[in-house]
TORKOL-992493 format. One record per atom (N, C-alpha, C): residue in three letters; x, y, z; chain. Coordinates in steps of 0.02 Angstrom, whole numbers. Each point is the difference from the previous one (the first is absolute). Last residue first. Example, Ala and Ser with C-alpha at 12.3 -4.5 7.8 and 13.67 -1.06 7.14 Angstrom:
<sites>
r/c1/c2/c3/c
SER/642/-112/354/A
SER/42/59/3/A
SER/-39/55/37/A
ALA/15/-286/-4/A
ALA/-45/59/0/A
ALA/45/60/0/A
</sites>
This chain:
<sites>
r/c1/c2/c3/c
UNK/1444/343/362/A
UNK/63/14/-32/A
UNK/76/28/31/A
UNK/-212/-1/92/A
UNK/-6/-59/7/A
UNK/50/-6/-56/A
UNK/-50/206/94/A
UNK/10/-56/53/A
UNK/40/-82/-32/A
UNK/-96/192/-119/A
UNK/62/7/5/A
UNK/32/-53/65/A
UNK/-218/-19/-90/A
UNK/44/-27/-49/A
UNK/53/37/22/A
UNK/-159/64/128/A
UNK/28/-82/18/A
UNK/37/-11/-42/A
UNK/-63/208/-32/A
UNK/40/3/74/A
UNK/-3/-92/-5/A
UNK/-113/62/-182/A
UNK/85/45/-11/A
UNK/24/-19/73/A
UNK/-220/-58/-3/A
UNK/31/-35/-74/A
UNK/54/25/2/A
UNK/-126/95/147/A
UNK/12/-55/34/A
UNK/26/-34/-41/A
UNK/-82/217/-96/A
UNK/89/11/76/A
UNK/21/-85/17/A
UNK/-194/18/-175/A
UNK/68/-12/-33/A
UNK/52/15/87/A
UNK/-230/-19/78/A
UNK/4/-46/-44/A
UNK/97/-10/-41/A
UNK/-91/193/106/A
UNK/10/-38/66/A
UNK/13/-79/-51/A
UNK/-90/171/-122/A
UNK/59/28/22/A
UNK/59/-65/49/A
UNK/-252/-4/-73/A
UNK/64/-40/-62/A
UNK/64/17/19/A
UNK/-174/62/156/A
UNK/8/-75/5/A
UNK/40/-21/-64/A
UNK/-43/247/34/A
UNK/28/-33/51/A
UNK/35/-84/5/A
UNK/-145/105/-182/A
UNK/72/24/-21/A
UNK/37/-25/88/A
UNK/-233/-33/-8/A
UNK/22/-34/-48/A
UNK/84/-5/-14/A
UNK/-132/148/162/A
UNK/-11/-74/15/A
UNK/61/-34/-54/A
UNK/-64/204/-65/A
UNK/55/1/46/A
UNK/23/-63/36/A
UNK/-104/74/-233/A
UNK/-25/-31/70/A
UNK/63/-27/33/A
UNK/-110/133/-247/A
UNK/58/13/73/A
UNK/-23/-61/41/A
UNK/-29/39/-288/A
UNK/-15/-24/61/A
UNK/40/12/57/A
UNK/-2/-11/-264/A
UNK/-15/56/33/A
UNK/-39/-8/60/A
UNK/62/-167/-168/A
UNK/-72/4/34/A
UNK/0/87/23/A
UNK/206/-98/-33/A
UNK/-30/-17/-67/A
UNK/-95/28/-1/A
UNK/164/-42/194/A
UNK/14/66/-56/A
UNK/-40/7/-35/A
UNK/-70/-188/124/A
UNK/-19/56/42/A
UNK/38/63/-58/A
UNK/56/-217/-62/A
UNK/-63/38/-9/A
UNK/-34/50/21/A
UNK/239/-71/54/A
UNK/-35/20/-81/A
UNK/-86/0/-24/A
UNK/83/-88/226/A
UNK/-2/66/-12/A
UNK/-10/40/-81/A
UNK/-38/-222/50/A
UNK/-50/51/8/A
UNK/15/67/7/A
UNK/165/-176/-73/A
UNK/-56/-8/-53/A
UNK/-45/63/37/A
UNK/191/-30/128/A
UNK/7/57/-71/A
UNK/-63/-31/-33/A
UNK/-6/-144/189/A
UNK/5/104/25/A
UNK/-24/23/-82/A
UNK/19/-233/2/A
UNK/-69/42/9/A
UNK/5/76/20/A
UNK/217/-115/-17/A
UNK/-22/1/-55/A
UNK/-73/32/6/A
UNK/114/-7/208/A
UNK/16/35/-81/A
UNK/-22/32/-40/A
UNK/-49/-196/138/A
UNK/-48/67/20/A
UNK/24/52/-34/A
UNK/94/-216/-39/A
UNK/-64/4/-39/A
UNK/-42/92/25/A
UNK/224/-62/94/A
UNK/42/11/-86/A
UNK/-96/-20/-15/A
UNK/63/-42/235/A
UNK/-30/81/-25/A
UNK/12/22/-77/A
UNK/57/-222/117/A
UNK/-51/22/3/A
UNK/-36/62/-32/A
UNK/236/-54/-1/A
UNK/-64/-50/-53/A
UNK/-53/6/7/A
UNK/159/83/179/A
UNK/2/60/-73/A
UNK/-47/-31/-40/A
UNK/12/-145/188/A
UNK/-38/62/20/A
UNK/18/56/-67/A
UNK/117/-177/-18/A
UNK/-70/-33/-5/A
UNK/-50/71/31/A
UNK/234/3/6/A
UNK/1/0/-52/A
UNK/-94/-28/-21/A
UNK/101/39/198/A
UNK/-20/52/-9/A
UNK/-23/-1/-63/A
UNK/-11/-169/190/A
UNK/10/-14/-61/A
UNK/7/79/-42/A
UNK/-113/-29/253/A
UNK/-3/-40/-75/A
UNK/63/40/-38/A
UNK/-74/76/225/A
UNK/54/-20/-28/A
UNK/3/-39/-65/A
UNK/-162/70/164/A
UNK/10/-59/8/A
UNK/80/-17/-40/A
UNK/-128/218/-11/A
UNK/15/-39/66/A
UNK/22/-31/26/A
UNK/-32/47/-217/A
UNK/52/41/11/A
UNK/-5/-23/76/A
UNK/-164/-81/-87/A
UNK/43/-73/-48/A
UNK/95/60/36/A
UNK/-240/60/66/A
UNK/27/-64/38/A
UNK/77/-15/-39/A
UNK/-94/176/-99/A
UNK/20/33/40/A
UNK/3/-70/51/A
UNK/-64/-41/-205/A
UNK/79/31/-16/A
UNK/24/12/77/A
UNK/-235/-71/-26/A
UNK/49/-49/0/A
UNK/77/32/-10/A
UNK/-185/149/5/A
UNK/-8/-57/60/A
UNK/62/-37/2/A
UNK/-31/127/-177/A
UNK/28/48/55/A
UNK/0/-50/56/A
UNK/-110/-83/-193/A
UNK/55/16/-24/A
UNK/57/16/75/A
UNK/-247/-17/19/A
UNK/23/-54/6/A
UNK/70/-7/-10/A
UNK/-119/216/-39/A
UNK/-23/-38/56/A
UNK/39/-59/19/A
UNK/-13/53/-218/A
UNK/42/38/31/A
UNK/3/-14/84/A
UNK/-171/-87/-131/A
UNK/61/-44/-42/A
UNK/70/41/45/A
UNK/-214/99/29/A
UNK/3/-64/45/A
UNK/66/-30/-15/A
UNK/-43/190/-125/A
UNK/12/14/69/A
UNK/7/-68/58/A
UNK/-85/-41/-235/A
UNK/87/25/-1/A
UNK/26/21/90/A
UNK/-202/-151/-50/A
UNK/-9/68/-29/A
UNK/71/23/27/A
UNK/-123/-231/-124/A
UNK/41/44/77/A
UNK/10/59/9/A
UNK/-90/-111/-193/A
UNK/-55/8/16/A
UNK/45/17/96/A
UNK/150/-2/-187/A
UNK/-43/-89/12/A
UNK/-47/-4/40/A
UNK/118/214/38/A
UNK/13/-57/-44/A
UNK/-10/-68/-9/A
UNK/-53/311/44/A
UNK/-44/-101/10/A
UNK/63/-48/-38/A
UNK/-56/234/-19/A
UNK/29/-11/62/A
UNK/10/-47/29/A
UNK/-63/46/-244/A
UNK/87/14/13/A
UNK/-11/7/77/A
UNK/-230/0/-80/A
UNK/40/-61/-12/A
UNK/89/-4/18/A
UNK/-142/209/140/A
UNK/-4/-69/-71/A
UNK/41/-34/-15/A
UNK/-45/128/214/A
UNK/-47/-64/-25/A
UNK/2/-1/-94/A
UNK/124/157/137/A
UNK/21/-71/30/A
UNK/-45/-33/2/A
UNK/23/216/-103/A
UNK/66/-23/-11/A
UNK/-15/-66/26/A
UNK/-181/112/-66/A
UNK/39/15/-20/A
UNK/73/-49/-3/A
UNK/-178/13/167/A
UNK/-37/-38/-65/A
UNK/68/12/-44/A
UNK/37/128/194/A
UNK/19/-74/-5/A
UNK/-25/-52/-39/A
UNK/-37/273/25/A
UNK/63/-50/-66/A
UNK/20/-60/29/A
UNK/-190/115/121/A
UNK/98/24/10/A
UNK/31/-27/-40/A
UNK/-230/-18/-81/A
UNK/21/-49/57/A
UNK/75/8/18/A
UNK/-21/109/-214/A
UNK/-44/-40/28/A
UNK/6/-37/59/A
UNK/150/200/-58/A
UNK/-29/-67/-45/A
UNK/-22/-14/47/A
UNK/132/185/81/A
UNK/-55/15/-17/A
UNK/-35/-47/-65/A
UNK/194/-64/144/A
UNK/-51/24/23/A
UNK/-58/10/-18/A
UNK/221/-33/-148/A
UNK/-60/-48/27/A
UNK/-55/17/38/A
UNK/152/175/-37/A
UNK/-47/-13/-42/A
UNK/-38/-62/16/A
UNK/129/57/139/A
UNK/-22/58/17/A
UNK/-60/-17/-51/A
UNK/95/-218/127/A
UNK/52/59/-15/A
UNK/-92/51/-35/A
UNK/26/-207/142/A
UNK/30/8/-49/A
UNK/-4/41/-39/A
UNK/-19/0/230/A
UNK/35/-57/-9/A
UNK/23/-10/-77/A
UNK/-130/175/91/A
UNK/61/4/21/A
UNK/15/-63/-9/A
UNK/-199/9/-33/A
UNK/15/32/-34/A
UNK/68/21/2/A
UNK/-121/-219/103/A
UNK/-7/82/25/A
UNK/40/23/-63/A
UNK/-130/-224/-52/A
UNK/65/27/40/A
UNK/11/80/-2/A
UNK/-190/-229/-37/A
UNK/12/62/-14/A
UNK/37/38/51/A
UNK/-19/-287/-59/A
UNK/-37/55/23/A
UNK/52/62/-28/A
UNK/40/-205/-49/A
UNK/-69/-26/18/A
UNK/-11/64/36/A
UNK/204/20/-83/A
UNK/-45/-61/-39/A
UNK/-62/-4/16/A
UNK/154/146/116/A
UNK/-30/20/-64/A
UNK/-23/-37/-34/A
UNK/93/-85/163/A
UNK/-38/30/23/A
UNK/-34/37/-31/A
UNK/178/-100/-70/A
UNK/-38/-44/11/A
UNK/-60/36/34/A
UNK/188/131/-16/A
UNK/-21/-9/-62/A
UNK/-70/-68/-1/A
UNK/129/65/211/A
UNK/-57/64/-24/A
UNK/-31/-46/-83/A
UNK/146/-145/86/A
UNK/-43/4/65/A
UNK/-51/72/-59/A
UNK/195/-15/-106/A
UNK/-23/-61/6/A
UNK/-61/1/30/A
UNK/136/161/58/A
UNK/-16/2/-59/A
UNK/-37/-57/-22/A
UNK/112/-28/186/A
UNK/-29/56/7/A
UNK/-49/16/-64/A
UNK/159/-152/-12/A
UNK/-35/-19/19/A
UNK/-60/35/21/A
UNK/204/95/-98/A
UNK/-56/-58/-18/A
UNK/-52/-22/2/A
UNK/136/115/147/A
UNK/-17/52/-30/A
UNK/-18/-65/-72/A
UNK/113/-77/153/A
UNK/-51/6/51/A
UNK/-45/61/-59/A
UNK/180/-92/-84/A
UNK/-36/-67/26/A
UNK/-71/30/12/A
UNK/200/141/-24/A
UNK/-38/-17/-58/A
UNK/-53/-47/12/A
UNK/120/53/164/A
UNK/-36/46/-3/A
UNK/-46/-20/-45/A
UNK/175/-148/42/A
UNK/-76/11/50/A
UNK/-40/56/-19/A
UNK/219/-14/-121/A
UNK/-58/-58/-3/A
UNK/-58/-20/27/A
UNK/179/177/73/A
UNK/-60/23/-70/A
UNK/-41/-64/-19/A
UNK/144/-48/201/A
UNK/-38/61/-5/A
UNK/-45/13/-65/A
UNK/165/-158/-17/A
UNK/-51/-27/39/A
UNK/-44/51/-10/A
UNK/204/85/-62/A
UNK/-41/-24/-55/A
UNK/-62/-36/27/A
</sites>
């Protein structure tokens, strides 16, 4: 179970890293997917400069960025499993709010569906830890 927790971690964060990068700049076409591509500015005006990338003017990838940081000291270090599952019960929640928009929107981004993926595995693999 370690095993998939790192992965997830590292595939996060990964995600994270690209998606922030789509914040302030323009991402290869293989990162998010066939239709985005062809929107404005590789569809990073699209998916990772508006308002839903931002929370409280942070921009989600950073908020993620930071998320992965600390789970992956806190699995290092051994914390508490039940505090490492608590953690991941807000990224969740921000998962299903954007992925429902991304459905809802008629939207691909592979970026996107990676880092919510990696988001619920680390919510199910610690909460089985930590129960």
């Amino acid at each position: 179970m370690s095993v998939l927790i790192w992965i997830a971690l590292f595939l996060g964060a990964a995600a994270s890293v690209a998606a922030l990068w789509g914040y302030y700049g323009v991402l290869p076409g293989w990162m998010t997917g066939p239709e985005i591509c062809r929107l404005e500015d590789g569809g990073c005006a699209v998916l990772f400069r508006t308002p839903r990338a931002a929370l409280l003017g942070i921009p989600n990838a950073s908020l993620g960025i930071v998320l992965y940081t600390a789970l992956a000291a806190g699995v290092l270090f051994e914390a508490p499993p039940l505090l490492l599952f608590a953690m991941t019960i807000p990224a969740v929640a921000m998962s299903a709010f954007l992925a429902y928009s991304l459905i809802s929107r008629g939207l691909e981004c592979r970026i996107c569906w990676t880092g919510h993926a990696a988001n619920v595995t680390l919510a199910v693999l610690l909460g089985i830890k930590a129960f």
